[in-house]
ZADO-1210 file (C-alpha; in nm, 4 decimals, padded with zeros to 6 digits):
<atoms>
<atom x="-01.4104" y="-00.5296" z="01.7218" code="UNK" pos="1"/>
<atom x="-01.3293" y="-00.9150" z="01.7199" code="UNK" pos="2"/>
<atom x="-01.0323" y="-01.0609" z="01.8380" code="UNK" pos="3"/>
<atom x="-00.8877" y="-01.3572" z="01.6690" code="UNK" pos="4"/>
<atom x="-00.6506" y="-01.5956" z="01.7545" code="UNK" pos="5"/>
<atom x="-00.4293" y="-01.7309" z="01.5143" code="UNK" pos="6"/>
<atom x="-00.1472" y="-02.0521" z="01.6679" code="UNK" pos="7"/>
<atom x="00.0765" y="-01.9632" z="01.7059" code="UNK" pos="8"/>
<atom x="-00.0730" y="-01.7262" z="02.0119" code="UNK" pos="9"/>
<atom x="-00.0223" y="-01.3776" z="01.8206" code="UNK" pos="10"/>
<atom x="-00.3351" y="-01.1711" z="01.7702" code="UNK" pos="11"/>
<atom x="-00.4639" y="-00.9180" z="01.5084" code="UNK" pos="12"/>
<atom x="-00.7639" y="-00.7004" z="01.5041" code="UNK" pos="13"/>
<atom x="-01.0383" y="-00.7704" z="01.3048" code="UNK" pos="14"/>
<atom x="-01.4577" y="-00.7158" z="01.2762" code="UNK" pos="15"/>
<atom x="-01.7134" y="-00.8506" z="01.1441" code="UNK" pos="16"/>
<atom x="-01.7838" y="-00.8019" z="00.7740" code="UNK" pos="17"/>
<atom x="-02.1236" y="-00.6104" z="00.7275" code="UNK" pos="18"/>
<atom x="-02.1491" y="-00.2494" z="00.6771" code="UNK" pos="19"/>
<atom x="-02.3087" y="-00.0547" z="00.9141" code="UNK" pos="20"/>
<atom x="-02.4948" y="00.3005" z="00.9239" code="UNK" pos="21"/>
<atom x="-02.1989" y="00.4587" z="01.0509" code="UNK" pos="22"/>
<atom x="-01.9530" y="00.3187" z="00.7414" code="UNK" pos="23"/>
<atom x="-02.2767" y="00.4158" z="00.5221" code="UNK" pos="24"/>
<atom x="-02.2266" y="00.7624" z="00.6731" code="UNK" pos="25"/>
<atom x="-01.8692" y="00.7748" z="00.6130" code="UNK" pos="26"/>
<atom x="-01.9289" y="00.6976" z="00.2342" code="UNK" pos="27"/>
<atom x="-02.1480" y="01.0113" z="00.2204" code="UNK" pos="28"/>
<atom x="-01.8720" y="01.2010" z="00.3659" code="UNK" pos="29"/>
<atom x="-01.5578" y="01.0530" z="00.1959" code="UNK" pos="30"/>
<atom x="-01.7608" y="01.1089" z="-00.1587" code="UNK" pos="31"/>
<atom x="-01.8059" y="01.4627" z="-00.0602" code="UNK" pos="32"/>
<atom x="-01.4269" y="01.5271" z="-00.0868" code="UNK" pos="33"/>
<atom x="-01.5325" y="01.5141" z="-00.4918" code="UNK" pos="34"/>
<atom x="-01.7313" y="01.7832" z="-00.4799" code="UNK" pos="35"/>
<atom x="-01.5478" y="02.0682" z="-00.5411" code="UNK" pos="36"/>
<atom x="-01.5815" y="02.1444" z="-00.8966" code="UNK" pos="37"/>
<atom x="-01.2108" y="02.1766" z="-00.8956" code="UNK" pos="38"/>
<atom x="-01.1722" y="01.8284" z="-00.8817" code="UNK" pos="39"/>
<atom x="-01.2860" y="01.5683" z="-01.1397" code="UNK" pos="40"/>
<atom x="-01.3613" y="01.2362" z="-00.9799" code="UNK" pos="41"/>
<atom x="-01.2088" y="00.9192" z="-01.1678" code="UNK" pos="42"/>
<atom x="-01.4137" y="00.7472" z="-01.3808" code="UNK" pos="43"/>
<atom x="-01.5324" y="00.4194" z="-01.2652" code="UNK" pos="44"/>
<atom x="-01.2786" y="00.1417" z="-01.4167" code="UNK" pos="45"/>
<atom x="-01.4062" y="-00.1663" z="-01.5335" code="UNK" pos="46"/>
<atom x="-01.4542" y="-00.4318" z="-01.3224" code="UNK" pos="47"/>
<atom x="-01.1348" y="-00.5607" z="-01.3915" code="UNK" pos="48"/>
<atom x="-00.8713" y="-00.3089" z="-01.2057" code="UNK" pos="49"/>
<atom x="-00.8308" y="-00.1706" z="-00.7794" code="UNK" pos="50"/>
<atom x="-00.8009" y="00.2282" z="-00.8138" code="UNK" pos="51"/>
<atom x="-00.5213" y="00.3755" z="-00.6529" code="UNK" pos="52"/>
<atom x="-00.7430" y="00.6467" z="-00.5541" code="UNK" pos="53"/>
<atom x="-00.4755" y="00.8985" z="-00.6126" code="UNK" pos="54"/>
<atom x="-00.6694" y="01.1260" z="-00.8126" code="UNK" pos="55"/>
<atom x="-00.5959" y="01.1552" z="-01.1697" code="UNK" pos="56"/>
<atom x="-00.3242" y="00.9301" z="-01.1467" code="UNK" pos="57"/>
<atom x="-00.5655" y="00.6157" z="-01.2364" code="UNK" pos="58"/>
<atom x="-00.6505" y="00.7984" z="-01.5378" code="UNK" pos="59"/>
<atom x="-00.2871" y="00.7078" z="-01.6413" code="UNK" pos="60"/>
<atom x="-00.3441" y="00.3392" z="-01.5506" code="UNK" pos="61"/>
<atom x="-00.6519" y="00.3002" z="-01.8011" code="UNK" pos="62"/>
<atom x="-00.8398" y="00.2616" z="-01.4638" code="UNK" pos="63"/>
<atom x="-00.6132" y="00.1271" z="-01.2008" code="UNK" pos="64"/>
<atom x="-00.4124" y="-00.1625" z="-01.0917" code="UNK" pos="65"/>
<atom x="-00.5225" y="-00.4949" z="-01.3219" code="UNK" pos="66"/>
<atom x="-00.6410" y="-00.7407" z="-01.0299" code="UNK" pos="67"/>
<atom x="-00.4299" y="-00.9924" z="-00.9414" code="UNK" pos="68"/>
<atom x="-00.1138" y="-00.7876" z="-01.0238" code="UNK" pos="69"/>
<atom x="00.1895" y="-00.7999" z="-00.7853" code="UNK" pos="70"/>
<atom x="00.3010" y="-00.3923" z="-00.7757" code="UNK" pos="71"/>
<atom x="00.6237" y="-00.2473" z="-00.6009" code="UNK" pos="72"/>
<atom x="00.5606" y="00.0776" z="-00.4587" code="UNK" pos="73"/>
<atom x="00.9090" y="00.1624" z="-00.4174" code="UNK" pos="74"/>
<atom x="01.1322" y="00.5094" z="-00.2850" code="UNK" pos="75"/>
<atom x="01.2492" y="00.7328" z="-00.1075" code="UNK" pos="76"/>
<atom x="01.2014" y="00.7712" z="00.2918" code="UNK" pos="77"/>
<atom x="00.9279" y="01.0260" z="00.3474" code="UNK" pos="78"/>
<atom x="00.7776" y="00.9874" z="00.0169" code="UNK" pos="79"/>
<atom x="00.4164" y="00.8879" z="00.1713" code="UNK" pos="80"/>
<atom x="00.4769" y="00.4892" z="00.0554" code="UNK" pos="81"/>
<atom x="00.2451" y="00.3801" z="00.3648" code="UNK" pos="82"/>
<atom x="00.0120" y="00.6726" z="00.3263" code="UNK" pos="83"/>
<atom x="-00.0589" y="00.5356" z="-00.0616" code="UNK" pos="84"/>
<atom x="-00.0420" y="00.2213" z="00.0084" code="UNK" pos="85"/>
<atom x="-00.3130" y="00.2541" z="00.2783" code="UNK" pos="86"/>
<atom x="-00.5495" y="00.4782" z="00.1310" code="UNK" pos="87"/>
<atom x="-00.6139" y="00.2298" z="-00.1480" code="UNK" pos="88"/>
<atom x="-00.7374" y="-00.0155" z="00.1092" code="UNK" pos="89"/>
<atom x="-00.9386" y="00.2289" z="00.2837" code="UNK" pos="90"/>
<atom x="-01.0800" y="00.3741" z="-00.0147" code="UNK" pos="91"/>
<atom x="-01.1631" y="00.0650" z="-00.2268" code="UNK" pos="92"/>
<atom x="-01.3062" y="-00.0964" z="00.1544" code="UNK" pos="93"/>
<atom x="-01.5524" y="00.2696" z="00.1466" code="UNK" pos="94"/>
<atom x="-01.6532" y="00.2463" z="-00.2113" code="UNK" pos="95"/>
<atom x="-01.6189" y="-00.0684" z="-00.2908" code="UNK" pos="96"/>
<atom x="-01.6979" y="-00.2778" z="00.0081" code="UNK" pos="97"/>
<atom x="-01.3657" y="-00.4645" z="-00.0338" code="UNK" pos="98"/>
<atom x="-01.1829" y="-00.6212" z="00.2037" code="UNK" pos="99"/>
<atom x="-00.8266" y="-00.6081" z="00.2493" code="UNK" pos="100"/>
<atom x="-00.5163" y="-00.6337" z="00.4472" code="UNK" pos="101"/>
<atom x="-00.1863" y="-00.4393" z="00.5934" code="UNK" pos="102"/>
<atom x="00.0721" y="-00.6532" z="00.7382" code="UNK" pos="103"/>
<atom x="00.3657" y="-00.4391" z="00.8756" code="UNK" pos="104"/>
<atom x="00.6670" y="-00.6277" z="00.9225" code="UNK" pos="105"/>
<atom x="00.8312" y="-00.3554" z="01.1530" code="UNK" pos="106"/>
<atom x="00.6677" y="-00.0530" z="01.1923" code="UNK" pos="107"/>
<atom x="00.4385" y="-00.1321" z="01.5107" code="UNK" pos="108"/>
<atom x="00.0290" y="-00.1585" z="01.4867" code="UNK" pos="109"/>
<atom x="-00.0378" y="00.1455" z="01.7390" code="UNK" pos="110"/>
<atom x="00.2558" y="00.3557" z="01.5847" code="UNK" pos="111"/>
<atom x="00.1436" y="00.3050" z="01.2356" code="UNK" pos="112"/>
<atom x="-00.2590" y="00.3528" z="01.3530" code="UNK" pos="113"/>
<atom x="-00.1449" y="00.6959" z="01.4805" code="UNK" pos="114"/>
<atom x="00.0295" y="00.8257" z="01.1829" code="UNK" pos="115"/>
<atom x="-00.2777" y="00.7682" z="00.9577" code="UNK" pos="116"/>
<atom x="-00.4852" y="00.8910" z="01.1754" code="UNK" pos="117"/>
<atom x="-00.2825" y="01.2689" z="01.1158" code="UNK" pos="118"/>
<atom x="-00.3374" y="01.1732" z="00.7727" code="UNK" pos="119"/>
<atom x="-00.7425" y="01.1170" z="00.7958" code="UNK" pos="120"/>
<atom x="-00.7046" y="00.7760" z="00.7140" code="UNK" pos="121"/>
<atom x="-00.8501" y="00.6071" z="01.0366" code="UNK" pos="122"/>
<atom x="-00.8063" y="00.2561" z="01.0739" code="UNK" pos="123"/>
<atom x="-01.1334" y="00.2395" z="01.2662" code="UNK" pos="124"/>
<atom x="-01.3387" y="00.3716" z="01.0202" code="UNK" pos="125"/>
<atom x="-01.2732" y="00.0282" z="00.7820" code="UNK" pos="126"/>
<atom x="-01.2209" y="-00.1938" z="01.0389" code="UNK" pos="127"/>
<atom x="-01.4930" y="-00.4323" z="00.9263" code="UNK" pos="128"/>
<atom x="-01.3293" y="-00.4295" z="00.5914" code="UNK" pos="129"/>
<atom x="-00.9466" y="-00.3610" z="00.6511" code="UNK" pos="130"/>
<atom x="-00.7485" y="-00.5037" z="00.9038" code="UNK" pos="131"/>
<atom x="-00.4108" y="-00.3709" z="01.0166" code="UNK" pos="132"/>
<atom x="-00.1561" y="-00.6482" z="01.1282" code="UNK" pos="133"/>
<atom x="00.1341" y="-00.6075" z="01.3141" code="UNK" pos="134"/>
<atom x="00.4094" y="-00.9084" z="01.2380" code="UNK" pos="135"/>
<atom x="00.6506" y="-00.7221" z="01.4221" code="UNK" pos="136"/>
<atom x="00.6045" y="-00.8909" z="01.7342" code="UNK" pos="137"/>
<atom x="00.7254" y="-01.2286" z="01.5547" code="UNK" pos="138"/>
<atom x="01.0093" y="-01.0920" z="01.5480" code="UNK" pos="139"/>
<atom x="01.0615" y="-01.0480" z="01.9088" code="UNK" pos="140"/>
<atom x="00.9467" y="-01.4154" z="01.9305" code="UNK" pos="141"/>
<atom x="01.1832" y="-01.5970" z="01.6844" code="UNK" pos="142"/>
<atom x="01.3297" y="-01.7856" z="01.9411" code="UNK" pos="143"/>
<atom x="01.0395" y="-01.9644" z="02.0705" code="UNK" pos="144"/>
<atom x="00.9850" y="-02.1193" z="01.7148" code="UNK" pos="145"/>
<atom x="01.3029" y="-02.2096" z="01.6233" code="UNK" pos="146"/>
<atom x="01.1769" y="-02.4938" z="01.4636" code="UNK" pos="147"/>
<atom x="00.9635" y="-02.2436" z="01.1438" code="UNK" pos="148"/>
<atom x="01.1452" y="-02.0098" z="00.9410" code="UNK" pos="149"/>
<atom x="00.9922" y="-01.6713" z="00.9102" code="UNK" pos="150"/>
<atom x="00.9015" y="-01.6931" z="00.5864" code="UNK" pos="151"/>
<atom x="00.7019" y="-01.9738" z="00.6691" code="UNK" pos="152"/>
<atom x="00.5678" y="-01.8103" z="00.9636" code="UNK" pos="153"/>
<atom x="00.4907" y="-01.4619" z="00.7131" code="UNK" pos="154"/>
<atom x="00.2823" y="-01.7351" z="00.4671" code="UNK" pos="155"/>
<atom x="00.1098" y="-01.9367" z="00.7607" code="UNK" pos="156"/>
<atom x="-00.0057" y="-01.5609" z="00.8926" code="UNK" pos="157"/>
<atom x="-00.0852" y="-01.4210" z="00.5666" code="UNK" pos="158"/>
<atom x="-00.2745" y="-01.7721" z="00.4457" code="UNK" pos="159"/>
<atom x="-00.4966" y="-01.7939" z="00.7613" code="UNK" pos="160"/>
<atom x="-00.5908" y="-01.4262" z="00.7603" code="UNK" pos="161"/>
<atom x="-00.7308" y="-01.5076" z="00.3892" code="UNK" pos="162"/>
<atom x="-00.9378" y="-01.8047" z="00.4841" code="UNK" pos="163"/>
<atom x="-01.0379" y="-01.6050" z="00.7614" code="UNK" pos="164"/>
<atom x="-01.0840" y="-01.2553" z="00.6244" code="UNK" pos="165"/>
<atom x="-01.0881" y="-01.3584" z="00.2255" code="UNK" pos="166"/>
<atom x="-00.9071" y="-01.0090" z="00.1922" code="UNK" pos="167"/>
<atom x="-00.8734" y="-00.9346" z="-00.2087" code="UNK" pos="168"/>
<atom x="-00.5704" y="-00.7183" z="-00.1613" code="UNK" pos="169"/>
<atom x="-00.2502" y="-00.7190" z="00.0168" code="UNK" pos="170"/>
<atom x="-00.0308" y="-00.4454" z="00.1239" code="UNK" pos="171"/>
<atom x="00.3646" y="-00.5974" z="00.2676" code="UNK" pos="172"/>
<atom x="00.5519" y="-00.3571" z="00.4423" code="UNK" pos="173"/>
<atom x="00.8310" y="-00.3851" z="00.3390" code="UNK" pos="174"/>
<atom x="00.9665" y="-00.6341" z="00.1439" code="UNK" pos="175"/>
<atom x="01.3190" y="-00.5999" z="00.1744" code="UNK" pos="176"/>
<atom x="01.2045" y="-00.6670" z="00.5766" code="UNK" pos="177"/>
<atom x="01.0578" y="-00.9325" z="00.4632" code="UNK" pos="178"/>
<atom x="01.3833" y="-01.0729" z="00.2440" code="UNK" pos="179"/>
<atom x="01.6656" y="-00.9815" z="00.5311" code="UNK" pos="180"/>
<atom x="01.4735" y="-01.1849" z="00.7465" code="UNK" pos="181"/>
<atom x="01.4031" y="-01.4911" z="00.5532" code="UNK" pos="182"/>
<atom x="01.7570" y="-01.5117" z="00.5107" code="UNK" pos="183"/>
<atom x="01.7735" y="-01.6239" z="00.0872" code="UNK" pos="184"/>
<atom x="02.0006" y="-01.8928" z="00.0417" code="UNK" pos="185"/>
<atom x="01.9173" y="-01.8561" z="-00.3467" code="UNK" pos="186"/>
<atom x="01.7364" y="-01.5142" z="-00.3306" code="UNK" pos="187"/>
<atom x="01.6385" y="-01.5231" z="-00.6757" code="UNK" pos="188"/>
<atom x="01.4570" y="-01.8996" z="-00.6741" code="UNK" pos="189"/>
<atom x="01.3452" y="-01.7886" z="-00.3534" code="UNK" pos="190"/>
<atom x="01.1856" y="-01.4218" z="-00.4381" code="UNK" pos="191"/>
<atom x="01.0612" y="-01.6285" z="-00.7385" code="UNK" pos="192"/>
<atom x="00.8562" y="-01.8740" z="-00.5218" code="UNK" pos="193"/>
<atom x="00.7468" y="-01.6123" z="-00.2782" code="UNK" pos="194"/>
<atom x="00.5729" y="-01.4438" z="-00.6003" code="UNK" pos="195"/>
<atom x="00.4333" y="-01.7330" z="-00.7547" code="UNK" pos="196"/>
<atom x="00.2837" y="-01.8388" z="-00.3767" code="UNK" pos="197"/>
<atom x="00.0891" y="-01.4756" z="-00.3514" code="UNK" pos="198"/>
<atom x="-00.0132" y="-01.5354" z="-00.7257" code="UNK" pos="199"/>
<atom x="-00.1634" y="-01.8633" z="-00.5629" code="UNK" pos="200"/>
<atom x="-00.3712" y="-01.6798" z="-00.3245" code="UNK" pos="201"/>
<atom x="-00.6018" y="-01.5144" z="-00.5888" code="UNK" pos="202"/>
<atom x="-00.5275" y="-01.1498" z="-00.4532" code="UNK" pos="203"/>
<atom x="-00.3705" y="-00.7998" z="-00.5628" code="UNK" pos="204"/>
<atom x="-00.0428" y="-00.7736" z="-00.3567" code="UNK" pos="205"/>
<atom x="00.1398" y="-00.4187" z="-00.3411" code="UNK" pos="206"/>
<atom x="00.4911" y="-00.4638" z="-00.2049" code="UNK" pos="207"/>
<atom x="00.6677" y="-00.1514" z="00.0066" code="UNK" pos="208"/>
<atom x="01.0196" y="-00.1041" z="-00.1033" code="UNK" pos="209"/>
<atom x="01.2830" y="00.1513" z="00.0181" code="UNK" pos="210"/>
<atom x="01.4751" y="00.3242" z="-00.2141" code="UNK" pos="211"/>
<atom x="01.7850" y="00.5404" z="-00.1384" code="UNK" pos="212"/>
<atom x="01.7762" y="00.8984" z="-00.2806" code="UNK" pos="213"/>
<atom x="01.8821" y="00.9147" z="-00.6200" code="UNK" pos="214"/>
<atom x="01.8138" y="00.4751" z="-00.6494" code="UNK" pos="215"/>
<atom x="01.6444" y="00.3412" z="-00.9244" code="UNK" pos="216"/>
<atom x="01.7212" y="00.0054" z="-00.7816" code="UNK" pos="217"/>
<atom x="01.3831" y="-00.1438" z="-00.8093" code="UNK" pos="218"/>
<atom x="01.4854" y="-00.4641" z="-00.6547" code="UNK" pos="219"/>
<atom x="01.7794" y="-00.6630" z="-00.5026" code="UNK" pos="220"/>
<atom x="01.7032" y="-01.0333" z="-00.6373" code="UNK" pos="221"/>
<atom x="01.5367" y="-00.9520" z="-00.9982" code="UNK" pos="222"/>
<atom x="01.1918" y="-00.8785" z="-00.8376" code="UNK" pos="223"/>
<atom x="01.1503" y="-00.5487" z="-01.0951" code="UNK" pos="224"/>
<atom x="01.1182" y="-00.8378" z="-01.3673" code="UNK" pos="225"/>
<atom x="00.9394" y="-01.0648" z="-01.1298" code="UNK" pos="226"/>
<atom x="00.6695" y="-00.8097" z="-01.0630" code="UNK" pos="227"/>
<atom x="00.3419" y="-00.7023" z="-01.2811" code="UNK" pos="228"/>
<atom x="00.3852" y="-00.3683" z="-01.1716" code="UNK" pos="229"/>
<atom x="00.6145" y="-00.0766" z="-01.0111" code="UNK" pos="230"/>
<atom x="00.5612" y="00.3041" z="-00.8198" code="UNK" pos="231"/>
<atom x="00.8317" y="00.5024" z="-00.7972" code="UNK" pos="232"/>
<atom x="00.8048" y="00.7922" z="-00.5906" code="UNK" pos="233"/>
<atom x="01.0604" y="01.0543" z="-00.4927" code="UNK" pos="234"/>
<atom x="01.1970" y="01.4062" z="-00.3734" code="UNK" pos="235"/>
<atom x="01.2476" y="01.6238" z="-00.6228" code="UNK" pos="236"/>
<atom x="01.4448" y="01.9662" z="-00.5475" code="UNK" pos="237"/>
<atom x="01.2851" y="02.2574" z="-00.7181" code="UNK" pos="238"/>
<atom x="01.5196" y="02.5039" z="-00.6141" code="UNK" pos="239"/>
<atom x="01.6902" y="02.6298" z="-00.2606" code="UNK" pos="240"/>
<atom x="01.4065" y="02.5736" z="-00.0676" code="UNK" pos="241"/>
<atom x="01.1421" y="02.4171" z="-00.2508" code="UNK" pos="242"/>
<atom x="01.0994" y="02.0263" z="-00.2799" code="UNK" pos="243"/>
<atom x="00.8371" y="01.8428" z="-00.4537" code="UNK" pos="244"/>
<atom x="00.7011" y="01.4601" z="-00.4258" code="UNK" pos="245"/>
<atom x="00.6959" y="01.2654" z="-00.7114" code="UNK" pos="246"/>
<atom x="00.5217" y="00.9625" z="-00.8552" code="UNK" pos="247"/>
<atom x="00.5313" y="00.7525" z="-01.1836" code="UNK" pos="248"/>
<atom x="00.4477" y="00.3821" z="-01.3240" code="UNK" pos="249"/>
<atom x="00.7917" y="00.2470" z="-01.3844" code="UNK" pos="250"/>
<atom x="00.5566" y="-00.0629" z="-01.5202" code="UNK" pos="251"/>
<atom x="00.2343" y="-00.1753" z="-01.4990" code="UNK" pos="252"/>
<atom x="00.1691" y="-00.5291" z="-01.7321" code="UNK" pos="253"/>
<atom x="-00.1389" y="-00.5151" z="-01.9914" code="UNK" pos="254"/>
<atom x="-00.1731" y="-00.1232" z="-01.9813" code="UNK" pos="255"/>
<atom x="-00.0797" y="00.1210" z="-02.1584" code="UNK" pos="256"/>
<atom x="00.0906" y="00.4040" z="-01.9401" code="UNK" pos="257"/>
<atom x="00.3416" y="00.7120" z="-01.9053" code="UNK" pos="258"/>
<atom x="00.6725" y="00.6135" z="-01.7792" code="UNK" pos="259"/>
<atom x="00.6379" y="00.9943" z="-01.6377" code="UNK" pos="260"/>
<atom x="00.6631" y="01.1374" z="-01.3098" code="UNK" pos="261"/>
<atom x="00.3540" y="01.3513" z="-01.1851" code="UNK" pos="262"/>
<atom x="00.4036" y="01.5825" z="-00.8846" code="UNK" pos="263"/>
<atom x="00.2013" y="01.3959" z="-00.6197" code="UNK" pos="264"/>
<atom x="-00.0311" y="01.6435" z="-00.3749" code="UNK" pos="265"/>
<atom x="-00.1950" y="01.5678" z="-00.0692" code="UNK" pos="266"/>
<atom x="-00.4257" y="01.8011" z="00.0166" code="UNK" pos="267"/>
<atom x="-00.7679" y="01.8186" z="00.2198" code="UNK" pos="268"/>
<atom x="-00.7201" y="01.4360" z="00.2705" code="UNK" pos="269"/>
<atom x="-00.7459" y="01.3357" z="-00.0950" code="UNK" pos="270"/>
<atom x="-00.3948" y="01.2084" z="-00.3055" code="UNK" pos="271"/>
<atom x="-00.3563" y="01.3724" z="-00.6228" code="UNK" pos="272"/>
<atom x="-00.0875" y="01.4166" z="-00.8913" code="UNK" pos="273"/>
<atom x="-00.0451" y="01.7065" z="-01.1131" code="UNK" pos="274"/>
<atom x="00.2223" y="01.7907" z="-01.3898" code="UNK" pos="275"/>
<atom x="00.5165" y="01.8338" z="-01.2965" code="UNK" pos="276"/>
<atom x="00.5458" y="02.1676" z="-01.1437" code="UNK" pos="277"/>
<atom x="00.7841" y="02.4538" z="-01.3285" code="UNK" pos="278"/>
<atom x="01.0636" y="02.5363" z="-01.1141" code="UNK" pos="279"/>
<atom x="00.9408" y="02.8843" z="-01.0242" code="UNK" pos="280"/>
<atom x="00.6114" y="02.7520" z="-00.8661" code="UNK" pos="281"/>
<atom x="00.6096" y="02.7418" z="-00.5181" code="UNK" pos="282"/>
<atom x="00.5880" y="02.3862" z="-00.3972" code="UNK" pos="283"/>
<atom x="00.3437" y="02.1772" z="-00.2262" code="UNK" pos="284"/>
<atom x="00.2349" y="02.2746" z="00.1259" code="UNK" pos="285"/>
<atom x="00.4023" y="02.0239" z="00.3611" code="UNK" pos="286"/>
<atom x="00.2357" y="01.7219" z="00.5197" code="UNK" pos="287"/>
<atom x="00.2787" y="01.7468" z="00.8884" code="UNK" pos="288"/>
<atom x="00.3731" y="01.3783" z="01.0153" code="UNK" pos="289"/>
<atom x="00.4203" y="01.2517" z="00.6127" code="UNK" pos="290"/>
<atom x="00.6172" y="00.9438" z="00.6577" code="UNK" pos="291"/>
<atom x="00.6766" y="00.6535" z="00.4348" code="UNK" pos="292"/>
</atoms>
């Protein structure tokens, strides 16, 4: 792995970008979780759209995610928001050879790296393609560059690792991190600028936002209208002791798609939605370490 040095002195990980027999391998392996008949793998979108990789949930985005889209995934704690947002870069770097980047704003890089681990989603098995950045120890730094704002810090970060990486998608966690500590002074201008600046860098951005149960508060400063896209995902009680996770496109720009929710599985290390479940089915079998 390559270590590389970005002023001011904070470091990320990061390899080299050609595949080797060992990623090859894990290609093999990772296509073999589509081989039970069981399970239909998605059609190949045009050339046009990122797959989600949740399994037939693309299907209801006439592909996937149009490229160059800014998407909220937005909800509830616990409703596997990193664990999504994640497996499309590790999928899409497997399949597709594309590169791409997680920049966690709180959650730390060793913390995170463990949880998707328990979710067979290794960080070390894409490191040439993905890398995982922690921006949480800026945080514990502000006060040795008093003289940046964070936001300009987030860009300066996020705008070298693209010259230096030239990742095609983006994952923020989260964004309303990312807005408390920018401080707005007109949060809607602002938010508005911060959008058109990720448009600027030619990528697919997917935004992590927190939702309180029962919320359908896509956004704090008018980013639901700013956005091309939003996931909602939630817990859904089924009855006394049964509770299901959820998952729907709230929007998605220049597709045509169900506003509904689908009950989202994950099973045997492979995301997949369902309809919704009647209330007398017994829900899904819990995910041990499922976080956001």
């Amino acid at each position: 792995m390559h270590i590389v040095l970005i002023t001011p002195p904070f470091f990320f990980a990061s390899g080299p970008p050609p595949f080797g027999g060992a990623l090859s391998a894990l290609i093999t392996a990772s296509e073999s979780l589509y081989a039970d008949p069981g399970i239909e793998r998605p059609a190949m979108p045009s050339g046009d759209r990122i797959r989600s990789f949740i399994h037939g949930f693309d299907e209801k985005l006439g592909g996937g995610i149009p490229k160059g889209h800014i998407v909220i995934l937005a909800g509830e704690p616990g409703t596997m928001k990193s664990t999504i947002a994640f497996n499309l870069l590790y999928q899409n770097a497997i399949r597709e050879g594309m590169p791409g980047c997680y920049i966690s704003l709180e959650q730390g890089r060793d913390s995170l790296s463990r949880h998707l681990v328990s979710m067979g989603l290794n960080p070390t098995d894409v490191e040439d393609k993905v890398s995982v950045v922690d921006l949480g120890m800026i945080r514990r730094n502000l006060d040795g560059m008093a003289e940046r704002t964070w936001l300009e810090i987030f860009k300066m970060y996020a705008s070298n690792l693209k010259r230096t990486l030239n990742y095609e998608v983006l994952i923020v966690d989260s964004l309303p991190v990312l807005e408390v500590m920018a401080r707005f002074e007109n949060p809607r201008e602002e938010i508005f600028q911060l959008f058109e600046w990720l448009r600027d860098l030619k990528i697919t951005a997917m935004l992590i936002g927190e939702l309180k149960p029962g919320s359908e508060d896509f956004g704090r400063n008018g980013e639901e209208f700013l956005c091309d896209g939003i996931f909602h995902t939630k817990m859904e009680r089924v009855d006394d002791s049964n509770i299901q996770r959820r998952i729907r496109c709230v929007k998605m720009r220049g597709t045509a798609h169900s506003p509904n929710f689908y009950t989202l599985i994950f099973q045997n290390g492979v995301l997949q939605v369902t309809r919704i479940l009647s209330e007398s089915a017994p829900a899904i079998a819990p995910v041990i370490g499922a976080k956001d």
